[in-house]
PyMOL Python script that loads the backbone (N, CA, C, O; Angstrom):
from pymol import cmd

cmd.read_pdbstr("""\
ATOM      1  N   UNK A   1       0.840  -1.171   0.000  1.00  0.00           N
ATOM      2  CA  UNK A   1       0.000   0.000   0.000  1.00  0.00           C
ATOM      3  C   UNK A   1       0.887   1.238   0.000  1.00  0.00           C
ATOM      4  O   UNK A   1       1.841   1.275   0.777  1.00  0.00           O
ATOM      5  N   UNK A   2       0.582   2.465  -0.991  1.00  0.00           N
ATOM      6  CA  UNK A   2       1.149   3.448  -1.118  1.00  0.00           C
ATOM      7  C   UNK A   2       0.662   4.488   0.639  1.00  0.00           C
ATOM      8  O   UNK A   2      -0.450   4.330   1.142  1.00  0.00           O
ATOM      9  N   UNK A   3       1.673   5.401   1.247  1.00  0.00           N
ATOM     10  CA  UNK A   3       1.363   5.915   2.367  1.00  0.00           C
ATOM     11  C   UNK A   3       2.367   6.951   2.225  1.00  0.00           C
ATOM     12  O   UNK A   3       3.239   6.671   1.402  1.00  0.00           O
ATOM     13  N   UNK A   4       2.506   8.315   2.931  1.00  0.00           N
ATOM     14  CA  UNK A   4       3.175   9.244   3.422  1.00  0.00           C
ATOM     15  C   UNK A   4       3.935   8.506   4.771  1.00  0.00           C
ATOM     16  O   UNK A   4       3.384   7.874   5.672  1.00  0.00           O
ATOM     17  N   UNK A   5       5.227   8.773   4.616  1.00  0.00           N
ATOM     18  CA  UNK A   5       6.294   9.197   6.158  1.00  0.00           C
ATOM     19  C   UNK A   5       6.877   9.669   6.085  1.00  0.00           C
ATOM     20  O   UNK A   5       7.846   9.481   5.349  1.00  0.00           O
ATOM     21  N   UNK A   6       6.650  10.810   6.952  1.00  0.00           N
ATOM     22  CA  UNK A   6       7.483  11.473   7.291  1.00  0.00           C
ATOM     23  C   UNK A   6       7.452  12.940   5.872  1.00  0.00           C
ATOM     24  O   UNK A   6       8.322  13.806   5.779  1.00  0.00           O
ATOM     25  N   UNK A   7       6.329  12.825   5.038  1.00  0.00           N
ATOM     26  CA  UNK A   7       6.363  13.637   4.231  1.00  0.00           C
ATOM     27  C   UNK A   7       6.957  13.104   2.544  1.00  0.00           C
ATOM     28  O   UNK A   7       7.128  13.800   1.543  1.00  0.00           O
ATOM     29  N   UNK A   8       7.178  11.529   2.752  1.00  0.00           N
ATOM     30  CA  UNK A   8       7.721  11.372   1.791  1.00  0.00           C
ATOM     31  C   UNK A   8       7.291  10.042   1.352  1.00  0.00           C
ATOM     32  O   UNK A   8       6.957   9.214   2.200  1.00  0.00           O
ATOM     33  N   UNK A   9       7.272   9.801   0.276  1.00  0.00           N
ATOM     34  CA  UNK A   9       6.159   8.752  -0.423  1.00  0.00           C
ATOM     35  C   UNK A   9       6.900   7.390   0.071  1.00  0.00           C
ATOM     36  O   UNK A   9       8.114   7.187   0.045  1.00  0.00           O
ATOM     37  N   UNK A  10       5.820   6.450   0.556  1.00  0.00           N
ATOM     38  CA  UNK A  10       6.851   5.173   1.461  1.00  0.00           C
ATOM     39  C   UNK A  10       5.353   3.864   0.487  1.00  0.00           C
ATOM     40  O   UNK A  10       4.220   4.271   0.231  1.00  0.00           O
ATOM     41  N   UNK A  11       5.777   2.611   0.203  1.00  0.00           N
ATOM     42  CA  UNK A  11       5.389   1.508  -0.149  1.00  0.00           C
ATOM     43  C   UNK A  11       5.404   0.172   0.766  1.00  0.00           C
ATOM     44  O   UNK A  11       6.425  -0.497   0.924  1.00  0.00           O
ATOM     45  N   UNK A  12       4.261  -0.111   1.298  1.00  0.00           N
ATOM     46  CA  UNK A  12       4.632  -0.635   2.570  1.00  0.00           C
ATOM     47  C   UNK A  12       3.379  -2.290   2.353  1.00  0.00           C
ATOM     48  O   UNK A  12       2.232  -2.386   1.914  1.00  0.00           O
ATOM     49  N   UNK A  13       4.368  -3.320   2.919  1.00  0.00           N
ATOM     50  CA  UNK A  13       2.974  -4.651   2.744  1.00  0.00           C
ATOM     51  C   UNK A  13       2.541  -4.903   4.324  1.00  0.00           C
ATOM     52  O   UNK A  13       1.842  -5.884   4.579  1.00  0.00           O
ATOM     53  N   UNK A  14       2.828  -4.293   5.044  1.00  0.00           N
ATOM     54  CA  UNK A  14       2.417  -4.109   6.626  1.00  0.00           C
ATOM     55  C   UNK A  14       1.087  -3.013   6.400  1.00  0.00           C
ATOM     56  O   UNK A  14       1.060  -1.929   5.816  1.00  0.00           O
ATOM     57  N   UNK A  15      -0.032  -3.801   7.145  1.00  0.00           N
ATOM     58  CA  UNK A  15      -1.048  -3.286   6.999  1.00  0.00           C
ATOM     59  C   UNK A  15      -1.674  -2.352   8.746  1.00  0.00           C
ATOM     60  O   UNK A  15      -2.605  -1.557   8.878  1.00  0.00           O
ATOM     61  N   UNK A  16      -0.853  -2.810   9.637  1.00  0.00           N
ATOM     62  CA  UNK A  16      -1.107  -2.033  11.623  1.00  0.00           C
ATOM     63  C   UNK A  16       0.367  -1.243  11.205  1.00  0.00           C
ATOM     64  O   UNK A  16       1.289  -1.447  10.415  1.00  0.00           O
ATOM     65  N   UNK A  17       0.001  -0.215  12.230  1.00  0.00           N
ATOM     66  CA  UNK A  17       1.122   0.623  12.189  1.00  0.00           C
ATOM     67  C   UNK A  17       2.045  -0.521  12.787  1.00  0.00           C
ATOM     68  O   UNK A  17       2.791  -0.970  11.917  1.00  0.00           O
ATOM     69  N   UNK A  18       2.197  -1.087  13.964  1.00  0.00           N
ATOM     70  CA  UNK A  18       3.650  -1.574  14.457  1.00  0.00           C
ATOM     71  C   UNK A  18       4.257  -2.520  13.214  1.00  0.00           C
ATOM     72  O   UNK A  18       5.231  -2.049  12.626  1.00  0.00           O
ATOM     73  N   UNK A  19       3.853  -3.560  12.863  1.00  0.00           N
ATOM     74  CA  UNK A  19       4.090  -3.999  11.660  1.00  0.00           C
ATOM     75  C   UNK A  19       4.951  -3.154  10.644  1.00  0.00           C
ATOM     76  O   UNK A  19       5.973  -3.560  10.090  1.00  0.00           O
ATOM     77  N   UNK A  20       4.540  -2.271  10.535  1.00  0.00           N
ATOM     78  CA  UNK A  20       4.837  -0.749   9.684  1.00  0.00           C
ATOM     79  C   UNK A  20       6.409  -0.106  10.309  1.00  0.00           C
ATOM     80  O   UNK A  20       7.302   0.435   9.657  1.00  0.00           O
ATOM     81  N   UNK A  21       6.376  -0.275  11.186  1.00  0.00           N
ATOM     82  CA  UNK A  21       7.271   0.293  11.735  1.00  0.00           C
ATOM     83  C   UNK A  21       8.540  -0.442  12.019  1.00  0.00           C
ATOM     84  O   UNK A  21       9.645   0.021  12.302  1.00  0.00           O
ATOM     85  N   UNK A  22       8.090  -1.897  11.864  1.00  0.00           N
ATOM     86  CA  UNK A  22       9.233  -2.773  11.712  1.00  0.00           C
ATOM     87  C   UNK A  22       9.848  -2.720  10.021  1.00  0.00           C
ATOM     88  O   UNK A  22      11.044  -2.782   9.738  1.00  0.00           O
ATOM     89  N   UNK A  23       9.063  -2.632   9.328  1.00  0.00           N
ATOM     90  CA  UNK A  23       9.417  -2.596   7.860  1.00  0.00           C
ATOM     91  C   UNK A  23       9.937  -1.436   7.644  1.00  0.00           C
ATOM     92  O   UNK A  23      10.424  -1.110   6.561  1.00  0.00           O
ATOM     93  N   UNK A  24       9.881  -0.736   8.615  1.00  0.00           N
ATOM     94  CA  UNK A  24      10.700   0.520   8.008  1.00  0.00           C
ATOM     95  C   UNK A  24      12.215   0.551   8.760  1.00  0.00           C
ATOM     96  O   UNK A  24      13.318   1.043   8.519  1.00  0.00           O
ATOM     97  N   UNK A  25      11.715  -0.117   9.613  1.00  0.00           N
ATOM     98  CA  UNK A  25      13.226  -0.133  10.146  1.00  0.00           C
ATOM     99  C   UNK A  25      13.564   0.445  11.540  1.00  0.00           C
ATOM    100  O   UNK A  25      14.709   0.652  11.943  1.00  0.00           O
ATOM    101  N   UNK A  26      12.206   0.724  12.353  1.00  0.00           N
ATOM    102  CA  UNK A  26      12.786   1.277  13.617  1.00  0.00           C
ATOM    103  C   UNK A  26      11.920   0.457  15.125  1.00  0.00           C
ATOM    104  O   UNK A  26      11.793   0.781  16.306  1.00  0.00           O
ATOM    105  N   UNK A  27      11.470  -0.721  14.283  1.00  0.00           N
ATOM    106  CA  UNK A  27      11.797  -1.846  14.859  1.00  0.00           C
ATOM    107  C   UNK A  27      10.773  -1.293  16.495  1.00  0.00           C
ATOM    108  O   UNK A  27       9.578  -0.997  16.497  1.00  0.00           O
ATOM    109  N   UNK A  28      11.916  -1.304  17.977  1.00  0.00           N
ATOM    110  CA  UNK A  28      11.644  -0.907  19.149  1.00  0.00           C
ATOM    111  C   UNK A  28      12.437   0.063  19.491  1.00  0.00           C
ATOM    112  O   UNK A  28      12.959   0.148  20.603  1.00  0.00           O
ATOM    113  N   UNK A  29      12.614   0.993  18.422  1.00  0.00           N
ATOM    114  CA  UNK A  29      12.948   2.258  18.973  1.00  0.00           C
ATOM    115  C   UNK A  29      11.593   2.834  19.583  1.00  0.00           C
ATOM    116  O   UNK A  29      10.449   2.424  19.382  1.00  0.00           O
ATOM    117  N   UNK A  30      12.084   4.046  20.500  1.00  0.00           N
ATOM    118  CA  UNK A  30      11.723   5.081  21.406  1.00  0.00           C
ATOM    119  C   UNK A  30      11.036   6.173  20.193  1.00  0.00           C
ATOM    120  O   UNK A  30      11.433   7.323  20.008  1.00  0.00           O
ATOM    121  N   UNK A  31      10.520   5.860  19.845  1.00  0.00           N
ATOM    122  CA  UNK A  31       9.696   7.093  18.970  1.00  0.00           C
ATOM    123  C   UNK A  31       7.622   7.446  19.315  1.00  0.00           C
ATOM    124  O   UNK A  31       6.786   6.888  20.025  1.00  0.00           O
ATOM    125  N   UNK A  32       7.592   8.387  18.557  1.00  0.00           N
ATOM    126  CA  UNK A  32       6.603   8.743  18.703  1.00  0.00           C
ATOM    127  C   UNK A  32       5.884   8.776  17.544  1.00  0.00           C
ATOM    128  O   UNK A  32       6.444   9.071  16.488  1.00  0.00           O
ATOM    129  N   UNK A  33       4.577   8.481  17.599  1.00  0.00           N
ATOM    130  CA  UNK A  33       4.062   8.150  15.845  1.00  0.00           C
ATOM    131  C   UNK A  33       2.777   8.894  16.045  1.00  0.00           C
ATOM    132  O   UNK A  33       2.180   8.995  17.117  1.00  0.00           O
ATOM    133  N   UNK A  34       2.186   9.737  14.142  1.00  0.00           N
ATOM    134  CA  UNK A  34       0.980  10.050  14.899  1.00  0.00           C
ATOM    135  C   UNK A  34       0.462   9.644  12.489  1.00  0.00           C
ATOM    136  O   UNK A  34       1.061   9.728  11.417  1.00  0.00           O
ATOM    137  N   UNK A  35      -0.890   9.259  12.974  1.00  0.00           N
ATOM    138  CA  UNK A  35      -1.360   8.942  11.754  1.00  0.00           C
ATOM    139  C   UNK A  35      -2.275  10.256  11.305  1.00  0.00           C
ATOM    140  O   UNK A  35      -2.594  11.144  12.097  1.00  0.00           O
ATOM    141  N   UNK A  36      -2.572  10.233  10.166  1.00  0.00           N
ATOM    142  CA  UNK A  36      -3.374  11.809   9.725  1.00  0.00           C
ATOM    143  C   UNK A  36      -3.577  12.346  10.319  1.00  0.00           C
ATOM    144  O   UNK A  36      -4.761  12.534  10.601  1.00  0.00           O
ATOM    145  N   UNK A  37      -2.149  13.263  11.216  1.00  0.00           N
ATOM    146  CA  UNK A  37      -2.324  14.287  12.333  1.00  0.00           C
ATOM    147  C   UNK A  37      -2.875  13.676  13.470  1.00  0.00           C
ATOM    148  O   UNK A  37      -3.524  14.401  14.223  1.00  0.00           O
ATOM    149  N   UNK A  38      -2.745  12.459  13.751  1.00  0.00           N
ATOM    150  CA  UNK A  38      -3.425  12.285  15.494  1.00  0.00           C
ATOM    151  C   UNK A  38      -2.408  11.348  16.050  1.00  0.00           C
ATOM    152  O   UNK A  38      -1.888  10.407  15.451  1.00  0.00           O
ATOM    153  N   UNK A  39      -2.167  11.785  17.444  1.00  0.00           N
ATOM    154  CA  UNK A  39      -0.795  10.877  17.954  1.00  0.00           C
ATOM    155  C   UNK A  39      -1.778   9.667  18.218  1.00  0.00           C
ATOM    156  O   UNK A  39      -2.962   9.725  18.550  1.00  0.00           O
ATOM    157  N   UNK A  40      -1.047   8.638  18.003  1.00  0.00           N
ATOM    158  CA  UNK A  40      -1.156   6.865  18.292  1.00  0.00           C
ATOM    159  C   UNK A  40       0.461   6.785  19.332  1.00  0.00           C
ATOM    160  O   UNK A  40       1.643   7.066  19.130  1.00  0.00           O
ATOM    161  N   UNK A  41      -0.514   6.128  20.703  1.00  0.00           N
ATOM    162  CA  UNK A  41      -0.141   5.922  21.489  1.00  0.00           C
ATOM    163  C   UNK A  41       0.832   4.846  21.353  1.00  0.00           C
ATOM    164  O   UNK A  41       0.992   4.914  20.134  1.00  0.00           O
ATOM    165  N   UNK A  42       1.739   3.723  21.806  1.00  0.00           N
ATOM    166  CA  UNK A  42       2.355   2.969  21.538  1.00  0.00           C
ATOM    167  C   UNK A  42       1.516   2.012  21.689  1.00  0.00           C
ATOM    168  O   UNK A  42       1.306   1.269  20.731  1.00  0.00           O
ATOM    169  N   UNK A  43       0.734   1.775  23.125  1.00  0.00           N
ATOM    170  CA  UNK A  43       0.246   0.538  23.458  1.00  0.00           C
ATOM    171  C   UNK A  43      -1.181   0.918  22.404  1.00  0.00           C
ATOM    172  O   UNK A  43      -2.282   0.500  22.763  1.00  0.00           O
ATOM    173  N   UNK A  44      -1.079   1.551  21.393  1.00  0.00           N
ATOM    174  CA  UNK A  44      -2.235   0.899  20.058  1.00  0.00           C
ATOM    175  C   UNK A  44      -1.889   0.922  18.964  1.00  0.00           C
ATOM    176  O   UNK A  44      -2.527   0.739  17.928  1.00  0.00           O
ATOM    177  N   UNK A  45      -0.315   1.268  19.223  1.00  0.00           N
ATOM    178  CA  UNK A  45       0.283   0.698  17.501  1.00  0.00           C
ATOM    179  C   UNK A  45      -0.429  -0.838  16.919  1.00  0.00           C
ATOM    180  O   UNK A  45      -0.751  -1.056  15.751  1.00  0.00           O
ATOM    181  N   UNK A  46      -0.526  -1.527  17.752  1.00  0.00           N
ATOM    182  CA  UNK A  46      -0.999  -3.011  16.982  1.00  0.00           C
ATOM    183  C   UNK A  46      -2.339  -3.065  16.841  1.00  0.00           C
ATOM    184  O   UNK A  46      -2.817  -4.198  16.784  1.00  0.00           O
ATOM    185  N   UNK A  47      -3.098  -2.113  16.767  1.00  0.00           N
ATOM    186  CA  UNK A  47      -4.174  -2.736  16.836  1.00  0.00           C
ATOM    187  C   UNK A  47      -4.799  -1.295  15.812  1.00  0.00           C
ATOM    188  O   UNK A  47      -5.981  -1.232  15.475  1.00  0.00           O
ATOM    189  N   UNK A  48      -3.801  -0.266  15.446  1.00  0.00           N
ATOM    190  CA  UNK A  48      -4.092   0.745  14.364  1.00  0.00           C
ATOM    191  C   UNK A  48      -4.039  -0.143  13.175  1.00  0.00           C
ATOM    192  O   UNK A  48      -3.249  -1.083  13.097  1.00  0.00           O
ATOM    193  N   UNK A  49      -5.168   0.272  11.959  1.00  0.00           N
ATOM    194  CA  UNK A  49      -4.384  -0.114  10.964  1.00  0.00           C
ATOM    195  C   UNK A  49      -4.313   0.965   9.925  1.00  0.00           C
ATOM    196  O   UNK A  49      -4.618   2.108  10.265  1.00  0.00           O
ATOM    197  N   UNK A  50      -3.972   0.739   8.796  1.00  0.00           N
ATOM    198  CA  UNK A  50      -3.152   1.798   8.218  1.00  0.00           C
ATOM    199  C   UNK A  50      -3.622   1.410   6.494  1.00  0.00           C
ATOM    200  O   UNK A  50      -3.493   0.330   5.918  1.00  0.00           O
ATOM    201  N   UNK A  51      -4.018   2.305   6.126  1.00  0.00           N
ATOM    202  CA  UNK A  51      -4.829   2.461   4.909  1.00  0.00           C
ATOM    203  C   UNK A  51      -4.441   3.333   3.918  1.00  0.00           C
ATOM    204  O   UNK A  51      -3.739   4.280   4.274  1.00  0.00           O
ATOM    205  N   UNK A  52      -4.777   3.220   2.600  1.00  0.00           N
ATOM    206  CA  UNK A  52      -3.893   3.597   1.525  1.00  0.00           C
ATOM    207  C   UNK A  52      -4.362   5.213   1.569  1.00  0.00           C
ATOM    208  O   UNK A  52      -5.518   5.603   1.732  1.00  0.00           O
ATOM    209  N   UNK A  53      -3.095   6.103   1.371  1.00  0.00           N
ATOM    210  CA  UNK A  53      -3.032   7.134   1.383  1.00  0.00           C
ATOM    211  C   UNK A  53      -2.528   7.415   2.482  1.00  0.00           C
ATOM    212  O   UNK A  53      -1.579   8.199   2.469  1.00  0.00           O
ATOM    213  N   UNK A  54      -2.968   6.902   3.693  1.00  0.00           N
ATOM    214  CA  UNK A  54      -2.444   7.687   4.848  1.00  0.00           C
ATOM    215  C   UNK A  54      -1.128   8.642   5.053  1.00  0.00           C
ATOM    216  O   UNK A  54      -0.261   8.745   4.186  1.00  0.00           O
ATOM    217  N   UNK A  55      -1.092   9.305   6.270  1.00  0.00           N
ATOM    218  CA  UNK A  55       0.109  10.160   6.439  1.00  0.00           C
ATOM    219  C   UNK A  55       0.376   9.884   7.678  1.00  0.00           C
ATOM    220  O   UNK A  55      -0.447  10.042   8.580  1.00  0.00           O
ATOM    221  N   UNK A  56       1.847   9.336   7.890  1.00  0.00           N
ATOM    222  CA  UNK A  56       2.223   8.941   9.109  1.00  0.00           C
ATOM    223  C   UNK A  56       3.315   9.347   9.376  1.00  0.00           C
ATOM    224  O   UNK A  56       4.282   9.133   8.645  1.00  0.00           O
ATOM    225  N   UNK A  57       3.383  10.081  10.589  1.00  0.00           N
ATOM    226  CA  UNK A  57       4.981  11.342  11.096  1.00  0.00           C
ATOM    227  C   UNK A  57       5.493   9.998  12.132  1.00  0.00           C
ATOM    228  O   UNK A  57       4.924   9.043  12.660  1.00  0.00           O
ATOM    229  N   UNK A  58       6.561  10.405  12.092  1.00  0.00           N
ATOM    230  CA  UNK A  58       7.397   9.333  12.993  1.00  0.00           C
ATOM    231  C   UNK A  58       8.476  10.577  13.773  1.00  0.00           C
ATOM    232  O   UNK A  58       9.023  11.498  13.166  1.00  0.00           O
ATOM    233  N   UNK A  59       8.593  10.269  15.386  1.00  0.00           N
ATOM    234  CA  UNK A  59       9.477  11.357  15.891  1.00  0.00           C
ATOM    235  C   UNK A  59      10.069  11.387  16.258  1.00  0.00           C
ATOM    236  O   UNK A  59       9.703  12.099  17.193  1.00  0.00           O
ATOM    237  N   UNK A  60      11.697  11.020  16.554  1.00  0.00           N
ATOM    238  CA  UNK A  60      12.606  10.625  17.427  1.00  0.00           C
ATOM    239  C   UNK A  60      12.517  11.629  18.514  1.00  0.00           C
ATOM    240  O   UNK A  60      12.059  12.745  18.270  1.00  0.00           O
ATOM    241  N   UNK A  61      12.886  11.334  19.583  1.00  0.00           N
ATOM    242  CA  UNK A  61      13.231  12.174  20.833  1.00  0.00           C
ATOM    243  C   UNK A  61      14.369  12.709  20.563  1.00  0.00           C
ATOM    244  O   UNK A  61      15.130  12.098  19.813  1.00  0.00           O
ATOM    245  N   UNK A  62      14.658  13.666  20.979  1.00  0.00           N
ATOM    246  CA  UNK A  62      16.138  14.515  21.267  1.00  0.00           C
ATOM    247  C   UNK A  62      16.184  15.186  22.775  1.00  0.00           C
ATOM    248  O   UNK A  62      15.244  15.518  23.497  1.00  0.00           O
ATOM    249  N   UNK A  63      17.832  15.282  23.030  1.00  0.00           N
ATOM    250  CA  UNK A  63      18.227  15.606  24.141  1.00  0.00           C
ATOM    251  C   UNK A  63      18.664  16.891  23.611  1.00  0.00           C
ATOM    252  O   UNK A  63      18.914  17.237  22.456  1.00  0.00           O
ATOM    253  N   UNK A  64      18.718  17.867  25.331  1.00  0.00           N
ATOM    254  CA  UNK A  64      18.830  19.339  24.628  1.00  0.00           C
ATOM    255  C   UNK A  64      18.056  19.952  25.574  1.00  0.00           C
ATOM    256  O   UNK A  64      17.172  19.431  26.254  1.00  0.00           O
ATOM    257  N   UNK A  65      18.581  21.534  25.584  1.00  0.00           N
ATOM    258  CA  UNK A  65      17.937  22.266  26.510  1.00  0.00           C
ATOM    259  C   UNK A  65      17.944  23.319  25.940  1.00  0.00           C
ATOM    260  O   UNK A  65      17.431  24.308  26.463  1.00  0.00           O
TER     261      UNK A  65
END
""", "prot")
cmd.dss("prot")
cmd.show_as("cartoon", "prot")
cmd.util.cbc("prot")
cmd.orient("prot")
């Protein structure tokens, strides 16, 4: 399924976000995810699913003051 991440055109056969997020490669990293503008919590990455077109931001944390 064709989808937005991060602003940039991504092709994905993972249909729940966590799934999704292993195929992309960040696996059990510490990030923050939000689907057409709405944050998804971690404990419902598996149970989101993720549909053609969508737009999905992915956010690493940073340190810093």
């Amino acid at each position: 399924m064709k989808i937005t991440v991060n602003g940039a055109p991504a092709e994905l056969g993972a249909s729940r976000l966590d799934a999704a997020l292993v195929e992309l490669g960040y696996g059990e990293a510490k990030i923050a995810t939000a689907l057409n503008e709405r944050f998804v919590p971690a404990t419902a990455r598996p149970q989101t699913t993720l549909s053609e077109g969508d737009r999905l931001e992915i956010v690493s944390p940073r340190q810093g003051g």
